[in-house]
C-alpha distance (Angstrom), angle and dihedral (degrees) to the residues before:
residue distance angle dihedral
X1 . . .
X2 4.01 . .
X3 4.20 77.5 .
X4 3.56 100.0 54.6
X5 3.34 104.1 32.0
X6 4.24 83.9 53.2
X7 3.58 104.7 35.1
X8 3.94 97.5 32.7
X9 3.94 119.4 -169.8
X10 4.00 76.2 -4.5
X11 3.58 91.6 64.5
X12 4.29 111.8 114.4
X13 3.82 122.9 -108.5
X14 3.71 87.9 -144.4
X15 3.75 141.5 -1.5
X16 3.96 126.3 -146.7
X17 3.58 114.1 -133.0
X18 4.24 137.9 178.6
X19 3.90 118.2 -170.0
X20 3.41 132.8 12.4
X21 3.92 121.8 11.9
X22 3.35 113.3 -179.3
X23 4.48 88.9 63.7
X24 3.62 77.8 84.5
X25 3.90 86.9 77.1
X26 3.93 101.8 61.5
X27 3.18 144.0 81.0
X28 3.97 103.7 -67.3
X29 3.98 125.6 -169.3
X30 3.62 110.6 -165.0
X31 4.19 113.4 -138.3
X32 3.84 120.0 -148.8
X33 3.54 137.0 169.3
X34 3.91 132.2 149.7
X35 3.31 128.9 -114.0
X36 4.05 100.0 -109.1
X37 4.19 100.5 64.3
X38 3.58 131.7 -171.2
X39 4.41 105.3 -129.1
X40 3.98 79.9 -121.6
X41 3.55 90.8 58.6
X42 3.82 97.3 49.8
X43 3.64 95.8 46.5
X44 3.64 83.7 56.4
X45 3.75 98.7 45.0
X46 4.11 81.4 50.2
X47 3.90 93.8 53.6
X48 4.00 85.6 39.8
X49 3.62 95.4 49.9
X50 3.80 93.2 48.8
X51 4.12 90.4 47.3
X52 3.41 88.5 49.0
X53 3.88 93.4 51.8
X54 3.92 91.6 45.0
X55 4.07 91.4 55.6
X56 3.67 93.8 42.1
X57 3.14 101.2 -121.1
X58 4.19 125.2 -176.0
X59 4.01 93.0 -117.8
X60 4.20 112.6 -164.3
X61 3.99 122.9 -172.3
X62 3.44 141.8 119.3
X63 4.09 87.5 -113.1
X64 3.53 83.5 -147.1
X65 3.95 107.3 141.2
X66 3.42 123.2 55.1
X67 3.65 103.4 -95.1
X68 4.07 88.1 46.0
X69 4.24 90.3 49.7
X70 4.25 86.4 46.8
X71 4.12 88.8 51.5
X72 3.99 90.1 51.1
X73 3.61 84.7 44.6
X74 3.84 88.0 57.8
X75 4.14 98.9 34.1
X76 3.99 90.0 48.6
X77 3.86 79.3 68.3
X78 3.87 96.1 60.4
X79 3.92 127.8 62.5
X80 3.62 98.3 -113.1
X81 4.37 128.1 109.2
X82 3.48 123.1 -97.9
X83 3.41 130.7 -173.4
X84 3.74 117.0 -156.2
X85 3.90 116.5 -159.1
X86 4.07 110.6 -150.2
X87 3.74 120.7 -153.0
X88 3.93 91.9 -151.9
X89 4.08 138.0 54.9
X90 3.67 113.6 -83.7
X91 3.75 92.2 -117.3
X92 3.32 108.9 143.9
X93 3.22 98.2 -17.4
X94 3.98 119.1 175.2
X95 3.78 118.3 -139.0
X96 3.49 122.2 -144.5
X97 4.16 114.8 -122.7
X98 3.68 90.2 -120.7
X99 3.77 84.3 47.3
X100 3.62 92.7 49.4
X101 4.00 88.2 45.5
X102 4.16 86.4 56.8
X103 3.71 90.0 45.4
X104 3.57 96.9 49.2
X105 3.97 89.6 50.9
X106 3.62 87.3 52.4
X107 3.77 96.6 -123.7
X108 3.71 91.0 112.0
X109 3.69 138.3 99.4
X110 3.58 132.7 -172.8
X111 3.86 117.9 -176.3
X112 4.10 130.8 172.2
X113 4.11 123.5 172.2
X114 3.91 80.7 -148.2
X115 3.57 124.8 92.5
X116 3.77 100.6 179.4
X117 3.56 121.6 -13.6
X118 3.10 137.4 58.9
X119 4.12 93.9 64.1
X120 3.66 93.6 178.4
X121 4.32 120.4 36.8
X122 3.72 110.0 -98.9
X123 3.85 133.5 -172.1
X124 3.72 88.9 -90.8
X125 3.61 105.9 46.3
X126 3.91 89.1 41.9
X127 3.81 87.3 54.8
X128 4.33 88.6 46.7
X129 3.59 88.6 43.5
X130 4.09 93.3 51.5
X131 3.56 87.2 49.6
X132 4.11 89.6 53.9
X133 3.57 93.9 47.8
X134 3.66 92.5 53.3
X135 3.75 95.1 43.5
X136 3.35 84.1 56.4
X137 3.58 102.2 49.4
X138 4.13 130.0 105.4
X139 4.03 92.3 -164.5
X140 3.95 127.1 -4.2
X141 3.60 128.7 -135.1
X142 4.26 111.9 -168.4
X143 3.51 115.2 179.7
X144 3.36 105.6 -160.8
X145 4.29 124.8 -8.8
X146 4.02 110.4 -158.7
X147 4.12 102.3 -140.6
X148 3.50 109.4 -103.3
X149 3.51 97.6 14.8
X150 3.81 138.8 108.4
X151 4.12 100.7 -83.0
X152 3.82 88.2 51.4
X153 3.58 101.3 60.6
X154 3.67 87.5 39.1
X155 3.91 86.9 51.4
X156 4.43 87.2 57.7
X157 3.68 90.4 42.6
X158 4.41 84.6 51.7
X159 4.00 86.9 47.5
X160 3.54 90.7 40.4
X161 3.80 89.8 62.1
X162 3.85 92.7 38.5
X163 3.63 95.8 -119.1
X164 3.71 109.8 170.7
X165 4.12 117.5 -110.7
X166 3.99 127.0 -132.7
X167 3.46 114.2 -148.8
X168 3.70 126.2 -143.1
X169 4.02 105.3 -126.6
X170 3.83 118.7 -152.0
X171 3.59 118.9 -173.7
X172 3.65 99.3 -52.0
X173 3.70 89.7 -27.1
X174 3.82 126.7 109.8
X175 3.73 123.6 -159.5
């Protein structure tokens, strides 16, 4: 419902999925960042990442860009779900062992809209898949938005829907 009512006439029929389910039921806070990053910004997303991991925290993204892939790398470490959004058909799809390790502890969730094409993430499916991972997001936590660029407009569409922000907290900072 959270979908449809979010994503409208852009809403998917279906959604592929491998692992655990019933993640899809908590408390999810959607992770974003482009792929250009200030070093501020990625020291953040580090401290972020680990906070995250410490509280338990349901994490959703596509982990995509390099600061996004280096928070998985971080939350894969912890013992809370994540839900990782793909912007390509499963295919034949390779899994990661400390994917597989996730999986097999059923704290894991692997989702596509794509049944069988694209194999590879492109522009478009990236931008679909962005738009999934905020529809399905409780709260939203983007590290860094280039202007003009993908994670912006996906930021407006997130305030557009009111979906409340985390910030990242450094020292007595707040980004």
């Amino acid at each position: 419902r959270q979908l449809s009512h979010r994503l409208k006439n852009n809403s998917p029929a279906e959604l592929w999925a491998i692992g655990n389910q019933e993640i899809l039921a908590q408390h999810k806070v959607g992770l974003f960042c482009s792929v250009r990053c200030p070093g501020d910004a990625i020291l953040g997303a580090h401290d972020g990442a680990q906070k995250l991991r410490d509280e338990g925290v349901t994490v959703i993204s596509g982990f995509q860009s390099p600061v996004e892939k280096e928070c998985l790398r971080i939350l894969l470490k912890g013992k809370q779900p994540i839900i990782i959004c793909l912007a390509r058909a499963f295919g034949k799809i390779r899994l990661p062992s400390d994917w597989r390790r996730a999986l097999e502890s059923d704290r894991l969730l692997l989702i596509s809209l794509f049944e069988k094409w694209p194999p590879r993430p492109t522009v478009e499916s990236a931008r679909q898949r962005n738009e999934l991972v905020a529809g399905l997001s409780d709260e939203v936590l983007i590290i860094h938005a280039t202007p003009g660029g993908g994670i912006e407009r996906i930021a407006k569409l997130i305030a557009g829907w009111d979906i409340p922000r985390r910030e990242i907290v450094l020292g007595n900072q707040e980004r």
